[in-house]
C-alpha positions as CSV (number, residue, x, y, z in Angstrom):
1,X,142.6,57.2,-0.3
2,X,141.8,60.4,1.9
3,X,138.4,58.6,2.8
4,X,140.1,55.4,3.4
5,X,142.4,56.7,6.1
6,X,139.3,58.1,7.9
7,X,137.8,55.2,7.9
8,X,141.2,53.4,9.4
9,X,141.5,56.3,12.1
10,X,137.5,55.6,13.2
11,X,138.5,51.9,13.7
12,X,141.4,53.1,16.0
13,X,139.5,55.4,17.9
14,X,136.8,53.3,18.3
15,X,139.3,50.3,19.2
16,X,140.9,53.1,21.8
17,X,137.8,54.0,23.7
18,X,137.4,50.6,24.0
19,X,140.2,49.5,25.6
20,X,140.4,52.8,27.9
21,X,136.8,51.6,28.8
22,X,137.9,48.1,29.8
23,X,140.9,50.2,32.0
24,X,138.6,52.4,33.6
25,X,136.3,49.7,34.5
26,X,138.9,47.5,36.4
27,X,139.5,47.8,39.8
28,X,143.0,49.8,41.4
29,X,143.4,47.8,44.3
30,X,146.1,45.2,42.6
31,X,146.4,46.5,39.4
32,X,149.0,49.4,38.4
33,X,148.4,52.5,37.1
34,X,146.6,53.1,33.3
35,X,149.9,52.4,31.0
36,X,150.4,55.3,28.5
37,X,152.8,54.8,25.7
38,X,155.7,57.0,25.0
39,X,157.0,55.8,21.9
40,X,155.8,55.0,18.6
41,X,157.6,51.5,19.0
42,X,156.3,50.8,22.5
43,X,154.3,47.7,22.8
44,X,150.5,47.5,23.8
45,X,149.5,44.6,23.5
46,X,150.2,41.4,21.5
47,X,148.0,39.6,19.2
48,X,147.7,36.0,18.8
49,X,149.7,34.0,16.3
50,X,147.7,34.5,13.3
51,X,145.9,37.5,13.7
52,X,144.9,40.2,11.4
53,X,148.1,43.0,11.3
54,X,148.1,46.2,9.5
55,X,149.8,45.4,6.6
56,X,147.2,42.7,6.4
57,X,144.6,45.7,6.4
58,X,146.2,47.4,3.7
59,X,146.4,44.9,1.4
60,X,143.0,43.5,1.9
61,X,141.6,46.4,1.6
62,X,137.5,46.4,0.3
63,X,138.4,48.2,-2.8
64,X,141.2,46.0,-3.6
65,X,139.4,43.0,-3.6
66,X,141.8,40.7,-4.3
67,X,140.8,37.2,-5.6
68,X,138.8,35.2,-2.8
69,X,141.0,32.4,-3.3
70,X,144.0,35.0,-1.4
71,X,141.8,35.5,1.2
72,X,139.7,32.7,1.8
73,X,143.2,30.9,3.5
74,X,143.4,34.0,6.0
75,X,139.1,33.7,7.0
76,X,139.8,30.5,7.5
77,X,142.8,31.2,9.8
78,X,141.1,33.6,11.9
79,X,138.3,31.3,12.6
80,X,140.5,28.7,14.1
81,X,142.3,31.7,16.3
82,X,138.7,32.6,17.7
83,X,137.7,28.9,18.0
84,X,141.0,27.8,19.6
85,X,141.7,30.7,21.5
86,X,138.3,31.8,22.3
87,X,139.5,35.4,20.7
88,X,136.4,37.4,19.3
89,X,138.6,39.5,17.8
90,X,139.5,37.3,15.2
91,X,136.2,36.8,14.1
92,X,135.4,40.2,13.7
93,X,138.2,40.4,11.4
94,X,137.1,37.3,9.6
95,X,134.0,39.2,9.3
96,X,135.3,42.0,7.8
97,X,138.1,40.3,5.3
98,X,135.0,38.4,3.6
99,X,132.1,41.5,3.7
100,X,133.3,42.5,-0.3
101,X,132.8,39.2,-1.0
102,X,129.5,38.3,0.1
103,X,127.1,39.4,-2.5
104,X,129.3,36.7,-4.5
105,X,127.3,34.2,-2.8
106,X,129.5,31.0,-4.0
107,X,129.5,28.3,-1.7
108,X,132.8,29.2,-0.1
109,X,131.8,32.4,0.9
110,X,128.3,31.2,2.2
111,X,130.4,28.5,4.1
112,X,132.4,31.0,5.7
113,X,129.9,33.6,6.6
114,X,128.0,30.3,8.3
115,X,130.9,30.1,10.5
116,X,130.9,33.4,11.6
117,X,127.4,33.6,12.1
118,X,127.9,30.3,14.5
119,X,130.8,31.7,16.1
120,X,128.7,34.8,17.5
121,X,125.5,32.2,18.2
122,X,124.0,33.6,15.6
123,X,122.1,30.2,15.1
124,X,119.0,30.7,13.2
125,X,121.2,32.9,10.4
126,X,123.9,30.9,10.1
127,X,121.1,27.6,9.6
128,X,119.5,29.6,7.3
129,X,122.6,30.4,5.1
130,X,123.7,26.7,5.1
131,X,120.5,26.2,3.8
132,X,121.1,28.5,0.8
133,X,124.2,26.9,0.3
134,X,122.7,23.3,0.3
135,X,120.6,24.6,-2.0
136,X,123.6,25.6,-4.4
137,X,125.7,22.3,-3.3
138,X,124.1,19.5,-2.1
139,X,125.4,16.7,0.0
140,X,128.8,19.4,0.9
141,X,129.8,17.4,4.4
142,X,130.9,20.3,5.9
143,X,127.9,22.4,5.4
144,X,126.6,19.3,6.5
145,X,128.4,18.5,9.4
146,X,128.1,22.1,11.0
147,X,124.4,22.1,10.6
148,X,123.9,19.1,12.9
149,X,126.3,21.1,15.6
150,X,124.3,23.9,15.1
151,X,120.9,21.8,15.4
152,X,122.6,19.6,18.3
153,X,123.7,22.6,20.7
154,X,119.9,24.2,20.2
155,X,118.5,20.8,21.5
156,X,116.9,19.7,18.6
157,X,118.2,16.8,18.3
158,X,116.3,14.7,15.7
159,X,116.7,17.3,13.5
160,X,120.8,17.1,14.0
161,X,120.7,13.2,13.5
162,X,118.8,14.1,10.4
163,X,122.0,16.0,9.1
164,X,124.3,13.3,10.0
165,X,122.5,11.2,8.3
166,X,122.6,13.5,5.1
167,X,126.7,12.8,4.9
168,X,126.4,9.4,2.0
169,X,130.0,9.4,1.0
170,X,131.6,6.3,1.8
171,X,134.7,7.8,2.1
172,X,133.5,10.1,4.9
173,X,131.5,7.4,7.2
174,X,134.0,8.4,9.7
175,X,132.0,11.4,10.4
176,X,128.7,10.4,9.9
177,X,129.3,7.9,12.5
178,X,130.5,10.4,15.3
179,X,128.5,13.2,14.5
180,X,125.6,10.6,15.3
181,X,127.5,9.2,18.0
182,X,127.6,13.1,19.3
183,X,123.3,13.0,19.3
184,X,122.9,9.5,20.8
185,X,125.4,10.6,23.3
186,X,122.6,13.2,24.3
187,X,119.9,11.2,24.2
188,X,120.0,8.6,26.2
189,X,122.7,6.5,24.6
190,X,125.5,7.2,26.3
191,X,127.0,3.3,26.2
192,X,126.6,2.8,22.3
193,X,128.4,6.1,21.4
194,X,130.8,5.2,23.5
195,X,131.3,2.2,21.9
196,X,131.3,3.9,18.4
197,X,133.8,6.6,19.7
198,X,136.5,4.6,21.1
199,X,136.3,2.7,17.6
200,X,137.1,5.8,15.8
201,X,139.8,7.0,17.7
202,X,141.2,3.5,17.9
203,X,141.4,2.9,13.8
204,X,141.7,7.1,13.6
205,X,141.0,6.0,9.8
206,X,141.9,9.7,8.2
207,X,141.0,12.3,10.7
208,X,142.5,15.2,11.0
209,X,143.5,16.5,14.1
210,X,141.0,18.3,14.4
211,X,138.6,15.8,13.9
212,X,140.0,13.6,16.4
213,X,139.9,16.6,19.3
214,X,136.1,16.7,18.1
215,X,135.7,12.9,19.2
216,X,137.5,13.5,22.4
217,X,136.2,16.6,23.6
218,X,132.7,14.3,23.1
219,X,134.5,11.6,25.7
220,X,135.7,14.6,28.0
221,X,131.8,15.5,27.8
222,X,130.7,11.7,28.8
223,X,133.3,11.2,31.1
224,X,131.8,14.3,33.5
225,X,128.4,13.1,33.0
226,X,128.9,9.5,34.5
227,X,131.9,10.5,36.6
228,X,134.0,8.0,34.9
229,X,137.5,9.1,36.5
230,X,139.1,6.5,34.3
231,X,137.6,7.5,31.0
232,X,138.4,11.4,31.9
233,X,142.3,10.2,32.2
234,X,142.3,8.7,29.5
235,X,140.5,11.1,27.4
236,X,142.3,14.0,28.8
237,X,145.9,12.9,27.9
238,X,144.9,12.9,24.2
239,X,143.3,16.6,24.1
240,X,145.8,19.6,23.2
241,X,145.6,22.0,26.1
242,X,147.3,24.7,23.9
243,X,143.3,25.2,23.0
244,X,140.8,26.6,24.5
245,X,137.6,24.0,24.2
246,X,140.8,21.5,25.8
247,X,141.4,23.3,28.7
248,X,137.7,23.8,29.3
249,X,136.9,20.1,29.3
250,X,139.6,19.6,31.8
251,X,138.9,22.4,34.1
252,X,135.3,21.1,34.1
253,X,136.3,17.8,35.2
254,X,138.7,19.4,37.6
255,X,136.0,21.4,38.8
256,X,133.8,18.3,39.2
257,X,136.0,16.6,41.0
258,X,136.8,19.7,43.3
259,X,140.4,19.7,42.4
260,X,140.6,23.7,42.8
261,X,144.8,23.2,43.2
262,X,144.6,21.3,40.0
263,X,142.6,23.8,38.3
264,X,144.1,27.1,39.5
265,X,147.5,25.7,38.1
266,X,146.1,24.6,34.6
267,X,144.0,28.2,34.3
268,X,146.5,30.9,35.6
269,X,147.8,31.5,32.3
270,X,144.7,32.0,30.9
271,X,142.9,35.0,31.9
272,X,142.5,36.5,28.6
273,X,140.2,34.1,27.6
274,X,136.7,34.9,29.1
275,X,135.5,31.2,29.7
276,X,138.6,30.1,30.9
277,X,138.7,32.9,33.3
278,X,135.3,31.9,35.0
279,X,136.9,28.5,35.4
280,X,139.6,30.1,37.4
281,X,138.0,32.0,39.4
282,X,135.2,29.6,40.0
283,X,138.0,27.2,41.5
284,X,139.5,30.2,43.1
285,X,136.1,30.9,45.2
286,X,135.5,28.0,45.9
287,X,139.3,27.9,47.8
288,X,139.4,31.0,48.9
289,X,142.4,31.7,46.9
290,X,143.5,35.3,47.7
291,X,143.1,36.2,44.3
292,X,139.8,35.2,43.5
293,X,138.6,38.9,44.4
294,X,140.5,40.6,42.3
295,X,139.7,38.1,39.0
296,X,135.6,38.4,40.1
297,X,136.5,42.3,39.0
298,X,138.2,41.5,36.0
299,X,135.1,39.4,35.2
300,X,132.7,42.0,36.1
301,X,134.7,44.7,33.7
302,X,134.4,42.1,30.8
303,X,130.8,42.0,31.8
304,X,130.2,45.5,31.5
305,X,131.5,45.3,28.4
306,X,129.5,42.7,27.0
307,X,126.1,44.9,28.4
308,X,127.7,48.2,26.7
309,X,128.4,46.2,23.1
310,X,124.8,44.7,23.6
311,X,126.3,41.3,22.8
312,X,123.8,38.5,24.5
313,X,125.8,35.7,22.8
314,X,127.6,35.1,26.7
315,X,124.7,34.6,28.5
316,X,126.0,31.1,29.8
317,X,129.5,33.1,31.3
318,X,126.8,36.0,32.3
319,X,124.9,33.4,34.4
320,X,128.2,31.4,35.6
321,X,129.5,35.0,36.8
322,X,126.5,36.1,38.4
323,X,126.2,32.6,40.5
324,X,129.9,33.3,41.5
325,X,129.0,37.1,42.2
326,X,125.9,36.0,44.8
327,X,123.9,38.3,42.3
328,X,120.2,38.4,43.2
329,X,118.8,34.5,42.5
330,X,116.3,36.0,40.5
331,X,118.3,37.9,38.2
332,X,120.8,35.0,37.8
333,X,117.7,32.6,36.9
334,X,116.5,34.7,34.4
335,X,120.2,35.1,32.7
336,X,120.5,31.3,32.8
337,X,116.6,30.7,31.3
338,X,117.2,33.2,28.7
339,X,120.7,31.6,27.7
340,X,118.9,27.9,27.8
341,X,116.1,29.3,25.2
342,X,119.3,29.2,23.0
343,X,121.7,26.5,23.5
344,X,121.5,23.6,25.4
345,X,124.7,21.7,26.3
346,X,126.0,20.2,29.3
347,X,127.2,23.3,31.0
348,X,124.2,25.3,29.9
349,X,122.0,22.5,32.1
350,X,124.3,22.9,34.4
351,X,124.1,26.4,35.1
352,X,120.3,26.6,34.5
353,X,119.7,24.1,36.9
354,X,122.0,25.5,39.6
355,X,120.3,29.0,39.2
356,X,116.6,27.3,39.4
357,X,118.0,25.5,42.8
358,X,119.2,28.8,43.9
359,X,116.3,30.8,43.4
360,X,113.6,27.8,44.4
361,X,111.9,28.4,41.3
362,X,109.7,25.0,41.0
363,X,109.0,26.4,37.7
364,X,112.1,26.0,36.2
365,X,112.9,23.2,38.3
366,X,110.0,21.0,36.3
367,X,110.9,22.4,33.2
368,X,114.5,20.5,33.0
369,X,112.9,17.6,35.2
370,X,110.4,17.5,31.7
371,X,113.5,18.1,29.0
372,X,115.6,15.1,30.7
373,X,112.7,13.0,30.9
374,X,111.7,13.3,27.7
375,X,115.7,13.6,25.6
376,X,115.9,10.4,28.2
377,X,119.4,12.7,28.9
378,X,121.9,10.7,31.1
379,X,123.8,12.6,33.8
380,X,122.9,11.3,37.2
381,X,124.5,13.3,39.5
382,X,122.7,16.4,38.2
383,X,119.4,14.7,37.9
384,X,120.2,13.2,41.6
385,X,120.5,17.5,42.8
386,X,117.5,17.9,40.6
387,X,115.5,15.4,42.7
388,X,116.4,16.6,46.1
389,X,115.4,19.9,45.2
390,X,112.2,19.2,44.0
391,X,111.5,16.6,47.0
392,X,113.0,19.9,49.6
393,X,110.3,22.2,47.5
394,X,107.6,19.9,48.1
395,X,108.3,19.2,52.0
């Protein structure tokens, strides 16, 4: 029990320096003083609906180890917190609630520590424990289902069709049909998975809500590709902007459409979550909202954080910010060509191609000229930017 506690009172301290770090890092100009409780029953912070409390700690303790069906529930839980949130902390304690149970290695746990592993871009492990569990169970549609979005934001994207291919049950064509109308919507056909996707939500023949976000974040994604103002509206009514990926998709289309007002107003609320915050400030920049100084500071703390933690899973928000930040161009490029080695969706061409504009780098300028050309990827007003640079270079 004695060794216990001490392990408890490390994860405080360590969770203490870390949050006096992130204080000491922010700027004083608009912030008040370092807060310093006085009570034992004074209030720090608040975590999220959901999320991992002491008591929780206590009773899922490693040497407990209850039975994985009490806990499984709870892992389960705390990834949707991180995905719907965008809270990392809930995945490290998802991480930690199913450590004891890992050399189990039954499907469920191999599942779950999959989802982890994808939730901190940890892409090649978590294919590679899918895999195992494939091995164990095959033809499991989830295990399924995230290996194509695991193949499908890495770019490879006949090995994701592949894996939607793999789902056979007849009960569940649902989802083979949208997680392949997902890949043709990257490669070059945008009109048929359109066609297949307002289909599905039209019938909605047994998808969960959750499911039927998935289908219309894919719209929100199409509709800022072809600039279809009418699909956005339509698209964006149905998403719940209590979550995170929501919000995101509209601020981007916001953001296209330079609707900074728009944006600022949907985002102001949201500065705890790290890509949400970039959005803000990005429209906040770009208006020359008074506040958008101070928020650039929050972002660079958060930054600093990331670079002290060694975590290199935000390289696309470590690019966005050092774009918004007038970092070196050379610095930024090499953020944004190290984050596109790893994923490759929408905003990750986005930013990669901005960064290559910015820093003239023909280079990198023919490298996505060569990956459009060849995915046959369809989103012209990036590939019309993309021309006029390379036509400017060549002058």
């Amino acid at each position: 029990m004695r060794s216990q506690w001490r392990q408890d009172w490390k994860i405080v301290q360590q969770w203490l320096a870390a949050v006096t770090l992130c204080v000491c890092l922010l700027p004083t100009s608009g912030y008040s003083q370092p807060y310093t409780p006085q009570h034992d029953s004074d209030v720090v912070d608040t975590l999220p609906s959901g999320a991992l409390t002491y008591q929780d700690r206590v009773i899922f303790q490693p040497q407990h180890k209850p039975p994985f069906d009490q806990i499984s529930p709870k892992i389960h839980a705390l990834l949707s917190i991180a995905y719907n949130q965008g809270d990392p902390r809930a995945v490290g304690q998802a991480e930690a609630l199913l450590a004891p149970y890992l050399a189990d290695q039954s499907p469920e746990t191999l599942y779950l520590h999959a989802a982890i592993l994808q939730s901190k871009h940890e892409f090649e492990a978590a294919k590679s424990t899918l895999q195992t569990l494939l091995k164990k169970t095959p033809n499991q549609p989830d295990s399924i289902l995230m290996m194509a979005s695991i193949n499908l934001v890495q770019g490879h994207f006949a090995e994701s069709r592949q894996n939607c291919d793999g789902i056979r049950d007849i009960g569940l064509m649902v989802l083979r049909l949208a997680c392949l109308a997902e890949v043709d919507d990257m490669t070059g056909q945008i009109t048929q998975s359109l066609q297949v996707l307002h289909t599905l939500t039209t019938i909605n023949n047994g998808l969960t809500p959750d499911q039927s976000q998935w289908l219309y974040l894919i719209l929100a994604d199409i509709a800022l590709r072809t600039h279809d103002a009418k699909l956005a509206d339509s698209t964006i009514k149905h998403l719940d902007l209590n979550k995170a990926p929501s919000l995101t998709a509209q601020a981007d289309w916001l953001i296209a459409q330079q609707n900074w007002a728009s944006c600022i107003q949907s985002l102001s609320t949201h500065r705890e979550n790290d890509a949400l915050l970039l959005r803000l400030t990005t429209c906040e920049v770009r208006s020359h909202d008074p506040q958008a100084q101070d928020d650039l500071a929050l972002l660079g703390a958060r930054m600093q954080l990331w670079q002290l933690r060694g975590d290199s899973s935000h390289q696309r928000e470590q690019a966005l910010y050092a774009l918004l930040n007038n970092t070196d161009p050379q610095v930024t490029l090499a953020i944004a060509r190290s984050n596109w080695t790893r994923q490759k969706e929408t905003a990750d061409l986005q930013i990669y191609t901005e960064a290559a504009i910015h820093a003239h780098s023909l280079y990198d300028l023919h490298l996505i000229q060569a990956w459009i050309i060849e995915n046959h990827f369809e989103y012209p007003e990036l590939t019309r930017q993309l021309t006029l640079a390379l036509k400017a270079a060549h002058a």
